[in-house]
C-alpha positions as CSV (number, residue, x, y, z in Angstrom):
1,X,-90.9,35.3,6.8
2,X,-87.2,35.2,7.6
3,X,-84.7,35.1,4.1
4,X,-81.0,34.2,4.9
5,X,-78.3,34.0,2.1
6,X,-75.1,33.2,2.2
7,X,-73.1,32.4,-0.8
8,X,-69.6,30.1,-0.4
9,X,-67.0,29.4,-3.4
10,X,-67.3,27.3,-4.8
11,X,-70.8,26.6,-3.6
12,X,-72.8,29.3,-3.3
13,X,-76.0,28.6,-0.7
14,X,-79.3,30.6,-0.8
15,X,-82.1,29.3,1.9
16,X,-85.4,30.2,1.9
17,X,-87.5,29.4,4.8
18,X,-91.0,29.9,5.5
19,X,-92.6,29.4,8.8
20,X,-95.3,27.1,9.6
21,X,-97.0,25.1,11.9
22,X,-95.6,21.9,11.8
23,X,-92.8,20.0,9.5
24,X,-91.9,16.7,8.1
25,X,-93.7,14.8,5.5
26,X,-97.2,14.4,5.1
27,X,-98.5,10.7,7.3
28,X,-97.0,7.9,4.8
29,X,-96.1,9.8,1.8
30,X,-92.2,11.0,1.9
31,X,-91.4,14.3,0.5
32,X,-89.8,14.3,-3.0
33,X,-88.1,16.8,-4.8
34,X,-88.2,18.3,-8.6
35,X,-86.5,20.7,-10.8
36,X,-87.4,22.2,-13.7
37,X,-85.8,22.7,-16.3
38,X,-83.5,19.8,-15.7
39,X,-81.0,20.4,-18.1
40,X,-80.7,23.0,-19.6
41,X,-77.5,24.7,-20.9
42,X,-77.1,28.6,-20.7
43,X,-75.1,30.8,-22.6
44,X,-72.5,33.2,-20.6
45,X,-74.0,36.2,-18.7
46,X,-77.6,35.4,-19.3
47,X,-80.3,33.8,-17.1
48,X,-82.4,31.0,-16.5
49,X,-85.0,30.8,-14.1
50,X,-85.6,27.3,-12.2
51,X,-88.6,26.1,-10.1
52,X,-88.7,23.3,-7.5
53,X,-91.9,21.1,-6.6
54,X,-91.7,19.8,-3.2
55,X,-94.0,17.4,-3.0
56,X,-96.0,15.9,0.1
57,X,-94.5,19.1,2.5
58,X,-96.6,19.6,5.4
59,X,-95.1,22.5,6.1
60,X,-95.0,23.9,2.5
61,X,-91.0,25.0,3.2
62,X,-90.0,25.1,0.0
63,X,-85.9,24.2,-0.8
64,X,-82.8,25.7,-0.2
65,X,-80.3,26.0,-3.5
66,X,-76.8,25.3,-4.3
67,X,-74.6,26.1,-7.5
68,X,-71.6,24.3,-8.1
69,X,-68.8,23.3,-10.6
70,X,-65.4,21.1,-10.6
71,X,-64.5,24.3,-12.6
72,X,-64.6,26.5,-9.8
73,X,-62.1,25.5,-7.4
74,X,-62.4,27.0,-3.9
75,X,-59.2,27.8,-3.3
76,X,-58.4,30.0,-6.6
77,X,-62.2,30.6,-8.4
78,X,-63.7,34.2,-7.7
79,X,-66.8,33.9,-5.8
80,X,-69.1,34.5,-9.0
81,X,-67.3,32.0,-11.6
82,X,-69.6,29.2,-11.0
83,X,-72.8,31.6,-11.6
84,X,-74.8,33.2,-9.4
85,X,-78.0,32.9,-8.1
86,X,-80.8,35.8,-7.7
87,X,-84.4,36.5,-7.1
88,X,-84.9,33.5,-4.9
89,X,-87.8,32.4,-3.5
90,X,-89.0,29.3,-1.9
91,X,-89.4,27.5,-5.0
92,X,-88.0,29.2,-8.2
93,X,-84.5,31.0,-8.3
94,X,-82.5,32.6,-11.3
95,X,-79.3,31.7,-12.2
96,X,-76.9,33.7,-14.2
97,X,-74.3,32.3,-16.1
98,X,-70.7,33.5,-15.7
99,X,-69.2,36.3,-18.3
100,X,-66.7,33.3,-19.4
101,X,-66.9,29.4,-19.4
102,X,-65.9,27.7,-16.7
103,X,-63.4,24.4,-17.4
104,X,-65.2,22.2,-17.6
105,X,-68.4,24.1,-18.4
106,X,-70.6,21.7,-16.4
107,X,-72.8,23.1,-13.9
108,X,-74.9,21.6,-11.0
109,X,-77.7,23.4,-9.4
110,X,-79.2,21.4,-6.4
111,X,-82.9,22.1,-4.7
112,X,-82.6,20.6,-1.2
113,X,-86.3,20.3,1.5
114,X,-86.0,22.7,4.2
115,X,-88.4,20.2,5.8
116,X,-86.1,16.6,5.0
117,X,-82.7,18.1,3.9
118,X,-82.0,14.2,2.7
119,X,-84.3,14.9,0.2
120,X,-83.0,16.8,-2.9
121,X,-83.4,17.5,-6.6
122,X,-80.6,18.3,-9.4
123,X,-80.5,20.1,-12.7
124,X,-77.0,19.3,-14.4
125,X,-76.2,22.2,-17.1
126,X,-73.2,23.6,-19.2
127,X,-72.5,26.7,-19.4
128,X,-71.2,28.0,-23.3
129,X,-70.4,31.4,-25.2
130,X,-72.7,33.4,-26.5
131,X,-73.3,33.8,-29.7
132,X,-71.6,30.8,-30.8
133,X,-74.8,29.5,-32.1
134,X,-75.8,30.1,-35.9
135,X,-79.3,30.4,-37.4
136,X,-80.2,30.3,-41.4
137,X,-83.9,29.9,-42.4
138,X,-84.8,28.2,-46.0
139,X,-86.1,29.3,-48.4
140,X,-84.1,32.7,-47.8
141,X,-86.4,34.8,-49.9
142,X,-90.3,33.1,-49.8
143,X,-92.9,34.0,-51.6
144,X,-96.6,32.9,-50.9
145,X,-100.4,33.5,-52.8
146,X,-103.1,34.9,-50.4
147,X,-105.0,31.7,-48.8
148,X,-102.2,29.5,-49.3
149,X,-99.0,27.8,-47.1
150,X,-95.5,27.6,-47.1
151,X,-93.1,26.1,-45.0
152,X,-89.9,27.7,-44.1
153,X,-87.2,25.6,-42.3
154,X,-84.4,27.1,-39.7
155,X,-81.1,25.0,-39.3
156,X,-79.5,25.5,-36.0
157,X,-75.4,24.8,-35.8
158,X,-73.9,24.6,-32.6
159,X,-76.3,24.3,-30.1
160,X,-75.3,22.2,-27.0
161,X,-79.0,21.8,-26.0
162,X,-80.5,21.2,-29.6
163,X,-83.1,22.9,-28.5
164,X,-84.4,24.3,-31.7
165,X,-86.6,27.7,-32.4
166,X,-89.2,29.8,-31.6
167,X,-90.6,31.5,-34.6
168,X,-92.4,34.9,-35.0
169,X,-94.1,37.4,-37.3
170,X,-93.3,41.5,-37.6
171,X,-94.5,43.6,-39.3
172,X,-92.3,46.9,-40.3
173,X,-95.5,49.2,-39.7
174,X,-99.0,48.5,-37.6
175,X,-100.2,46.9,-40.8
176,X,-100.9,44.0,-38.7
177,X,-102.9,46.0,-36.2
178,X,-105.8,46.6,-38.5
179,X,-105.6,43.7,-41.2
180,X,-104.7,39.6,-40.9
181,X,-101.1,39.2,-41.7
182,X,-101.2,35.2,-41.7
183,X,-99.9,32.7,-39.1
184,X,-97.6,30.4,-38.4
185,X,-98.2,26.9,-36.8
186,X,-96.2,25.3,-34.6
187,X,-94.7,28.2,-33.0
188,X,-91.6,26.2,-32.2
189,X,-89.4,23.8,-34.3
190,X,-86.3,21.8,-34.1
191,X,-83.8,21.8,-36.2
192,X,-84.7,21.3,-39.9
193,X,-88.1,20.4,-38.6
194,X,-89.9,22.7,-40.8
195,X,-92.9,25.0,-39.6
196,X,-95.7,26.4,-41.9
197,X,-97.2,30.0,-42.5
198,X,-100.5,30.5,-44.1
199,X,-101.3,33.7,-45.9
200,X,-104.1,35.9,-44.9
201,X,-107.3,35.5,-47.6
202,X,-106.4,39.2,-48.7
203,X,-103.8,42.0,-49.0
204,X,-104.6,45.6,-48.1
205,X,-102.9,48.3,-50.7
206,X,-99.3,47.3,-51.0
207,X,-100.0,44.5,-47.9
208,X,-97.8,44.0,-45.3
209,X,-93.8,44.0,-45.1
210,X,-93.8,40.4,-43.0
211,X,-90.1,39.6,-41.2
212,X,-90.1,35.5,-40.5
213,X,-87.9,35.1,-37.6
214,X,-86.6,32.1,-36.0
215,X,-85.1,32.7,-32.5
216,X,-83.0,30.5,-31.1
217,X,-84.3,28.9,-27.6
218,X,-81.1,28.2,-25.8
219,X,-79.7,31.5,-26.5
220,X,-82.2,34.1,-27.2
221,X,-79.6,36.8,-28.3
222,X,-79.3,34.7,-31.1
223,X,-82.0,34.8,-34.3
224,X,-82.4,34.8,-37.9
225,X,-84.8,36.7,-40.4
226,X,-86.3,36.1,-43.9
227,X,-89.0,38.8,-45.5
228,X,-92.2,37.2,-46.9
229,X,-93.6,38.1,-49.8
230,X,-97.7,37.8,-50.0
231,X,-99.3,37.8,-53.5
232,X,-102.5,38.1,-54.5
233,X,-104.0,34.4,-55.6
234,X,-107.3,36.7,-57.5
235,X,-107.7,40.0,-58.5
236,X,-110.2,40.1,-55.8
237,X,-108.1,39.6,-52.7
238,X,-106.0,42.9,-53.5
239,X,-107.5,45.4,-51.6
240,X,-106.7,49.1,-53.2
């Protein structure tokens, strides 16, 4: 396998070829071209990873990529304002967002056939500042009985991709190693969309010292934290 980059302001171009027997499309099926994620924004100086499907390749070439941005002029833009491109293979590449926004902050990344360079795929992103998103779950201080649910709610301001949360349990010791510390169900939320955590059936000696945390899924630097507090529905669920 051959790999040949070259990356051009304010375009930069990564090919990936493979070598292989033949080319072209498969007998009466044209190749098409996918990405994935197609839109999806990205803060400054972090990454997403994108994958291409080619299908109906006979020669399974994979894409070349492109990044670029009417906010990156050729003429004045460093090479690296539109974002940059890394790890690239035939189908999946990283791109890293700039350290500052672009003007405008919109972003194309294009998957081109290395086998039919007419056909091609786009994902159309902006790119914002970190940090700018804000996370609060309700209620800020909850309180469950063993066996029972409660649902907790994170609202998410300022989030070009509304993209919602993913939420998670800790624990501030290995508590949770040895005894059930409850769940939570779904796993991800939008906005005000509320999920729910069920209490384990008992509580070892002082039980567990839970953290709730909803993370925010367009910028993963970003995540809020509430501290649940299990009590004991029956004498019989405290364990001493």
């Amino acid at each position: 396998m051959r790999i040949v980059a070259t990356r051009i302001s304010p375009i930069v171009l990564v090919a990936v070829v493979i070598s292989g027997c033949g080319g072209g499309s498969l007998p009466g099926k044209p190749i098409s071209v996918s990405v994935s994620p197609s839109s999806s924004n990205v803060p400054t100086s972090q990454t997403r990873t994108f994958t291409a499907t080619v299908r109906n390749d006979a020669s399974a070439s994979g894409v070349t990529w492109e990044v670029s941005a009417s906010g990156c002029p050729k003429a004045i833009a460093p090479i690296d304002s539109c974002g940059v491109l890394s790890n690239v293979a035939a189908t999946t590449a990283n791109y890293t967002a700039p350290d500052t926004v672009p003007l405008p902050a919109g972003v194309t990344l294009t998957a081109r056939a290395v086998a039919d360079r007419t056909k091609t795929a786009t994902a159309n992103f902006s790119v914002f500042a970190a940090g700018t998103i804000s996370i609060s779950i309700s209620p800020s201080s909850p309180t469950v009985e063993t066996e029972k649910t409660i649902q907790l709610t994170a609202t998410v301001a300022n989030d070009p991709s509304n993209a919602g949360v993913m939420w998670s349990i800790t624990a501030q010791s290995d508590y949770c190693s040895s005894f059930p510390c409850g769940s939570l169900f779904p796993t991800s939320s939008g906005s005000e969309q509320p999920t729910t955590y069920s209490a384990p059936s008992h509580i070892v000696g002082p039980g567990p010292a839970l953290s709730i945390t909803a993370t925010s899924l367009t910028d993963p630097t970003v995540s809020a934290s509430v501290h649940m507090r299990i009590t004991c529905a029956t004498s019989t669920d405290c364990i001493p």
